[in-house]
N, C-alpha and C positions, 0 to 999 in steps of 0.2 A: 504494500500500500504506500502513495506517496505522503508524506506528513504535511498537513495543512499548514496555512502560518495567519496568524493576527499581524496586523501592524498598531503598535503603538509610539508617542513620542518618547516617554521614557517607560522600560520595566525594572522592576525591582526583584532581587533574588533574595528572600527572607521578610517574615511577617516577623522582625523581631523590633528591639527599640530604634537600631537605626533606618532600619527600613521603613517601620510604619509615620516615625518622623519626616525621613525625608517626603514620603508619601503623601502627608499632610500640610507642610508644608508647601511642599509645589503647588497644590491646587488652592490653598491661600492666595499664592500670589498670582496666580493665572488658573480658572475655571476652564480656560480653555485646551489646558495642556491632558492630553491624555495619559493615565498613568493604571498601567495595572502589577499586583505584587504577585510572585508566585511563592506560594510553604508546603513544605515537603512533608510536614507536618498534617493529621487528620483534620486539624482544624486549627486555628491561630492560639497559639500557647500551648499548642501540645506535646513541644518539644522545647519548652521554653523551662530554665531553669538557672535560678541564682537566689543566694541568702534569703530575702534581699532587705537591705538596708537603703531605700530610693532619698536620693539627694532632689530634691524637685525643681533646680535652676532653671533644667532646658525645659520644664515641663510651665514653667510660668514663662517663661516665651512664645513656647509652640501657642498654648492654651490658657492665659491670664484667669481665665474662668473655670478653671476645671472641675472646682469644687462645685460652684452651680450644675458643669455637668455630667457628676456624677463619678468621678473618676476613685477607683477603689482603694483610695490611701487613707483609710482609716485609723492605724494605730499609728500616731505620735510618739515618737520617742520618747520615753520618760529617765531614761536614767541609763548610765554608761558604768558597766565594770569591764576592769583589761585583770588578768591574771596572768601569770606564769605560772604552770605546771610544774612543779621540783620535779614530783614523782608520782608513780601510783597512790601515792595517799596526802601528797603533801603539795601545798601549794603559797604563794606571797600574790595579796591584791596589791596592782600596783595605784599608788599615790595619783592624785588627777596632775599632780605637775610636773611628773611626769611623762607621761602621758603628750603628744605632739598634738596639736591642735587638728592636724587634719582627720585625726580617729574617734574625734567629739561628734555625736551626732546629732546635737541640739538644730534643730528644725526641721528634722531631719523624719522616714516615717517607712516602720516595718511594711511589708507590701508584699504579694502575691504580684513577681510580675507575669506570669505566666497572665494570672488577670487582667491587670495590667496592661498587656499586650491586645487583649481582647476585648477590651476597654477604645487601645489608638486606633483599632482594627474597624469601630465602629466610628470612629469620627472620621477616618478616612472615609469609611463608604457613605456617610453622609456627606463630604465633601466631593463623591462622584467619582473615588479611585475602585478597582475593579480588583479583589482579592478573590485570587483561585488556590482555597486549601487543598492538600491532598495531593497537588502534583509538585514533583522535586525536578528542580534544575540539573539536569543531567550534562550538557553539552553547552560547550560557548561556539557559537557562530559566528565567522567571523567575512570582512569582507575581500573582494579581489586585493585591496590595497592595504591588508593584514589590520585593520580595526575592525572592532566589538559590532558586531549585527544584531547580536541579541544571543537567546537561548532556545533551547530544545528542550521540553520537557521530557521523561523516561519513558520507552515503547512497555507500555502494559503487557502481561500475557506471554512473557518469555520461557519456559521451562527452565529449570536447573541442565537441563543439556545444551540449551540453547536453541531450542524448536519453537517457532509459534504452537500456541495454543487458542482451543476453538475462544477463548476469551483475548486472544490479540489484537491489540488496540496500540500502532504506533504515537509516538509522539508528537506533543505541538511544537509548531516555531512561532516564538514570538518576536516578532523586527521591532526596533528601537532607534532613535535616532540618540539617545543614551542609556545604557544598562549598568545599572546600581548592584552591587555585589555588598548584599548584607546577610551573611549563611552564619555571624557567627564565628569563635574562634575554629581556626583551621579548617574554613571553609575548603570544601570539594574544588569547587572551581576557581576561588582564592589563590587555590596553591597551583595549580593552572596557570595563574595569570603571572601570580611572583614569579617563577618559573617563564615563562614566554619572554615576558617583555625585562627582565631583571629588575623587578622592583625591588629586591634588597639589598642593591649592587653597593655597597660601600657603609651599609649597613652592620650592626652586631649581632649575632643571631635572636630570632626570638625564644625565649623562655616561656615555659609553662607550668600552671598546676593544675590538679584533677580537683574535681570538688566533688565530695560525695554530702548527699543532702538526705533529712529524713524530718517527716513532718509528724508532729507528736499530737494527740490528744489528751490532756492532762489533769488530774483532779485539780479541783479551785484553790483549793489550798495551797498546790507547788504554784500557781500564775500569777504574774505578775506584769501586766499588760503593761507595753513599753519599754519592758526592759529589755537591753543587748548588753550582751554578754562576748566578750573577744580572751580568746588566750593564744598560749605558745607554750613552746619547752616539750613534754612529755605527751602524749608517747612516741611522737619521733623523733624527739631528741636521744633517745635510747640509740640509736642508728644513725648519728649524725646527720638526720635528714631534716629538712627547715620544713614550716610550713606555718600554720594557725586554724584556730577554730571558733566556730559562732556557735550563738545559742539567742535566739531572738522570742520572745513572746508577742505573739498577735491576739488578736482576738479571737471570742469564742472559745477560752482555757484552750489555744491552741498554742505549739511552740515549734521552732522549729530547730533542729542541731546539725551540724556539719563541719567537714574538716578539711581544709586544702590540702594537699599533697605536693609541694614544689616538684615537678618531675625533673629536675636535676640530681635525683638521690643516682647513689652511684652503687649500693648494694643492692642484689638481683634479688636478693632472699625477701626484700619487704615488699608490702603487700597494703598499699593504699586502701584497701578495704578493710583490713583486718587492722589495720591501726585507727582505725574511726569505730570500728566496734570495742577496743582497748581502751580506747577514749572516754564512751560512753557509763564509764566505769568510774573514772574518776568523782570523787566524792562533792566535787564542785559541780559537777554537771548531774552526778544521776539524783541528787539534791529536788531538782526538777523533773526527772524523767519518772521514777520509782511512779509503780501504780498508771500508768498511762499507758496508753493503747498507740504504738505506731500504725498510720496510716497513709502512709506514701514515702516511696522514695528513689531518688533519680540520682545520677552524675554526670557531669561535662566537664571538659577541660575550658581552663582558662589562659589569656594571651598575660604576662607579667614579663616583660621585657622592658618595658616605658618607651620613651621616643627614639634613645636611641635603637630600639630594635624595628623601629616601625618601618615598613617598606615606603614608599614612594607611591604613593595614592590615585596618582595618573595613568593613564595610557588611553591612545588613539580608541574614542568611543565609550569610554567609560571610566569609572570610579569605584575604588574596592575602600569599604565603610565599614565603623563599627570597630567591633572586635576581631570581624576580619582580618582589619588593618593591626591590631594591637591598640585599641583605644582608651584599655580600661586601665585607672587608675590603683594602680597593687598597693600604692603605700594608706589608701583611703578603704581600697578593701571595697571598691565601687567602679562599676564599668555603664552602667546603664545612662547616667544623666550624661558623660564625655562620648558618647554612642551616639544618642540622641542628637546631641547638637553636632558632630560629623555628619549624621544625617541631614541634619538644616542648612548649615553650609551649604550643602552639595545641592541642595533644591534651591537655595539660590544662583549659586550659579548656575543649574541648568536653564533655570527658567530665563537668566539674563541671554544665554546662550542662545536659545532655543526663539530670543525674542529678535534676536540680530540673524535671523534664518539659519543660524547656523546646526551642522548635523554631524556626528560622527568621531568629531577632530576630537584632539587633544586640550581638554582644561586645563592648563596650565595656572589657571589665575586661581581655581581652589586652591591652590598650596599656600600662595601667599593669604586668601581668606583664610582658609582654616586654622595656619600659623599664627592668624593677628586674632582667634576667639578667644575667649577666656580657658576653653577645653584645654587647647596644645600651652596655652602658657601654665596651666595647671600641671599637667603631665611634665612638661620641664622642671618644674619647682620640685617635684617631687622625682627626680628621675634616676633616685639613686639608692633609691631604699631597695626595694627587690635585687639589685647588685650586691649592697653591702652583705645581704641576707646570703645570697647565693657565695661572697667569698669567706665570710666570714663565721659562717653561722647563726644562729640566731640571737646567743647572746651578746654579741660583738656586734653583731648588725643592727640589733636596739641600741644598745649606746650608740652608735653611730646616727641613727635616724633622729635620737636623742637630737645630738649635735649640730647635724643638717636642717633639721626642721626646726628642732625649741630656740636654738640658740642662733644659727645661722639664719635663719628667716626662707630658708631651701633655695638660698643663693650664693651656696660653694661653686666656685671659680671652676671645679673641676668635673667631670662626669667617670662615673665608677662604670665596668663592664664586664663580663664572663663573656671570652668570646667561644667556649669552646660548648659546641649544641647539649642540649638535653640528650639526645640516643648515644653520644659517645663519653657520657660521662661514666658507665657501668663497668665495675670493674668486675673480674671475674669473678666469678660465683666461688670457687675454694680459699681467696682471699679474703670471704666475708661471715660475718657472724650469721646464723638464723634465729632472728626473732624467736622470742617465745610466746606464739597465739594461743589464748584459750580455747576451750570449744566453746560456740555459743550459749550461753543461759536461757534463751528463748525468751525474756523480756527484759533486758537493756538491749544485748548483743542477738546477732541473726545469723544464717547463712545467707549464703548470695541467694541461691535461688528463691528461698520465700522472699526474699528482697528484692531479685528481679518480679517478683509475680506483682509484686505493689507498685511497679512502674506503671503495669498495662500495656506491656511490650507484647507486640504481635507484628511480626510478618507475614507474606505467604509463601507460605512453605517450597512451592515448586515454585522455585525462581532461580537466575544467579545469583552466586554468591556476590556479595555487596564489599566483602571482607579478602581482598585480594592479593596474591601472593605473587609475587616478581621473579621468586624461583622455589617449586613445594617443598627442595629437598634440606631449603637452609635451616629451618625449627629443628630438627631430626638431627642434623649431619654438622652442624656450626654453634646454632643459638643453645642447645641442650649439653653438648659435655663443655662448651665455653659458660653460660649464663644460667644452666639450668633451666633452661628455658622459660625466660620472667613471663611473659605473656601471660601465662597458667596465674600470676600473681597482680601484675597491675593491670590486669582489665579487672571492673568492679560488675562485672555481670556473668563469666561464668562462660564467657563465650571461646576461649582457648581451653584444652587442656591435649597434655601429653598422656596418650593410650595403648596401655601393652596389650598387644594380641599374643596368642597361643606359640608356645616356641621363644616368647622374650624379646619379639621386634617390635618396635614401637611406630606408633605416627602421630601425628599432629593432627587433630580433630577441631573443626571449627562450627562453632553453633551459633550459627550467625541470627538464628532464632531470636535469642536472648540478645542481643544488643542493642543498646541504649542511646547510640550514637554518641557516644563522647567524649571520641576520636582520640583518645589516650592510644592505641595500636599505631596509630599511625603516627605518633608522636615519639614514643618512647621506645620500639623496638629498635634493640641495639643494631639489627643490620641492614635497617628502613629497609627491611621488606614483607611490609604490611600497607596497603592503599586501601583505605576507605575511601567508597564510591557511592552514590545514592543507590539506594532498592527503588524498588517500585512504589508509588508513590500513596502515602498515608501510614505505611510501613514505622514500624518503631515505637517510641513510648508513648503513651498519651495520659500527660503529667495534670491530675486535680489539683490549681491551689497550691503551684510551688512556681 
């Protein structure tokens, strides 16, 4: 079958905060600009996930009136504790002073943004922009003269062999005279584009962490609405591995708790999952959990490189946004409101663009807009804290951030960097300690799988694998008597494991079933030979209220 195509002036790849902003903003400023979004997702926010702790700057710009309409930030921040973890049993609250201003979150408000999201999703389509859930960006198109034509959505109905099936239904094209790439950190087609045109060319590599998230139900008695809760230290300090974790209370005696994972850990033995269930132990946190009913839970990776790891945001026909880009602010522990307005930007100048007939070319002039918002001079000011963390560990890295932020005002002369990537920081696996995991308790701690089951992960089953291998024999024959094969450990869903058959040979088994999307394989596999690729479209988690 030949694939049909739309023509629009601009589409958007992701119903997330940078997309649904820019989305909103273009037809602001011109009714007449055609804009439709595509989400790979079942429906808008259902693959959306973070803390979240919402900074609302770009949200009183996009929308001065939000509260009139209706917009779901209901719990206010009431009150800020930061901890250090010593140990399993012990811990020091730290003092407000200090404490760096940018981790206060006075006016600041707990929030569902997956809601959130489905909240901009409706003010978009009341300002006439055309969101289509359920179908994923598959493919960039491009023109005779190698700029951005737009996308393809994913041909439906493929088999796991790769036959049509009687339900085969190729893909759409949708033409654009600009296409917004807002997928999210380590967007599909993202890394496509860095890759093509070298957007990272002279750049430091970007850095990443996994967030694993679980949404609590709680007796009244543990809640305490408004309150956020941040720590550090244990339990990955046990493994010299950095990171941090939340605990935020919403409404509804609802809470929710989570733990970053920096994925520059360099021992193969730990297990991002299993250290958020260790956590959840700690006497400071199950304080709150004890007697409560878990009822969701997700993870994604997040971009924590700061500017200088950001790619270069241009190329002939489009703009990669968002997190995509690297936009989210690690030392704030916030990516959604610097998301947000990259996405405004960028509807302005398409719309200047688009009003001067132009089509296709190269923005150049967002770099200097974007660099003159308040977003990128944020991200400057703070652009050294996730470095210090990464050279120095965690406790070096706080006095550090100490120094840069309370004292210096986050205008040290200098810029700190790790240039050496995430997948090659792992050292061999006989080199490193193994963790000691409990088994689960069944109400603090879980396994994956009743964990994956609270995502509401579903695929269909007879498809391509989505979770692609560059050569099948390296897991087996490289990554296992080098790394032991970490996959088995830092995916949070259960979707790798190493399986001995009859006779003592093993393979590498992928249950691409169970995945979350949350691109941690294709980030941290020490011989990047793992490519996540979009499934078929609606595929994946579909997150309530996270």
């Amino acid at each position: 079958m030949e694939r049909e195509y739309m023509e629009y002036d601009v589409v958007i790849v992701g119903a997330g905060p940078s997309g649904l902003a820019a989305a909103c903003r273009i037809r602001q400023l011109d009714e007449n600009v055609s804009v439709c979004v595509v989400e790979k997702g079942s429906e808008v926010g259902a693959h959306i996930l973070s803390g979240a702790v919402f900074e609302p700057t770009a949200l009183n710009e996009l929308f001065p009136d939000w509260k009139e309409k209706g917009a779901p930030l209901n719990t206010p921040v009431s009150g800020d504790d930061v901890y250090v973890l010593r140990s399993a049993e012990k811990a020091i609250k730290v003092p407000g002073f200090f404490v760096p201003g940018t981790v206060h979150n006075e006016g600041n408000y707990i929030v569902s943004l997956g809601n959130l999201c489905r909240w901009l999703a409706e003010q978009a389509e009341n300002l006439g922009v055309e969101i289509f859930p359920g179908f994923a960006a598959a493919e960039i198109l491009y023109r005779e003269d190698g700029s951005i034509k737009g996308i393809a959505t994913g041909d439906m109905g493929i088999s796991a062999a790769g036959e049509q099936k009687d339900t085969y239904m190729p893909g759409m094209e949708l033409h654009a005279k600009y296409t917004l790439f807002c997928e999210g950190c380590r967007g599909h087609l993202g890394k496509q584009l860095i890759a093509r045109f070298g957007l990272d060319r002279d750049r430091e590599p970007q850095h990443y962490g996994i967030g694993i998230k679980e949404l609590w139900k709680v007796p009244a008695e543990r809640h305490q609405q408004g309150l956020v809760l941040h720590s550090l230290g244990w339990p990955l300090a046990e493994t010299g591995t950095t990171g941090g974790s939340f605990l935020y209370h919403l409404e509804d005696n609802q809470v929710v708790v989570g733990l970053i994972t920096d994925l520059a850990y360099d021992n193969p033995h730990v297990s991002p999952f299993d250290e958020f269930q260790r956590y959840k132990h700690h006497p400071v946190i199950k304080q709150y959990l004890e007697g409560g009913e878990r009822i969701a839970y997700g993870a994604r990776a997040i971009t924590k490189g700061g500017p200088q790891s950001q790619p270069k945001m241009t190329f002939p026909g489009g703009l990669i946004l968002g997190d995509n880009a690297g936009t989210l602010n690690f030392a704030k522990i916030k990516g959604s409101h610097t998301a947000m307005k990259s996405g405004m930007v960028a509807a302005e100048t398409v719309v200047e663009a688009l009003a001067a007939q132009r089509s296709g070319d190269e923005l150049n002039e967002f770099t200097e807009r974007y660099q003159s918002s308040w977003a990128y001079r944020e991200l400057v000011t703070q652009r050294n804290i996730g470095a210090a963390q990464h050279k120095w560990g965690y406790l070096l890295g706080s006095a550090y951030a100490f120094i840069d932020l309370k004292l210096l005002g986050g205008k040290a002369p200098w810029t700190l960097s790790d240039p050496k990537p995430d997948h090659a920081q792992m050292k061999p696996a006989a080199q490193c300690k193994k963790p000691d995991y409990p088994k689960p308790d069944g109400k603090l701690s879980f396994d994956k799988l009743s964990s994956v089951f609270l995502s509401n992960t579903n695929h269909e089953e007879d498809q391509r694998c989505h979770l692609q291998l560059v050569d099948p024999t390296v897991p087996i024959d490289k990554n296992l008597p080098l790394y032991d094969e970490p996959a088995q450990r830092y995916c949070p869903a259960g979707v790798y494991e190493v399986v001995e058959a009859e006779g003592g040979e093993k393979r590498f088994q992928i249950n691409a079933q169970n995945c979350v999307h949350c691109k941690t394989c294709d980030i941290k596999d020490p011989s990047q030979n793992i490519t996540w690729v979009t499934p078929e479209g609606a595929g994946g988690p579909n997150y309530p209220n996270m």
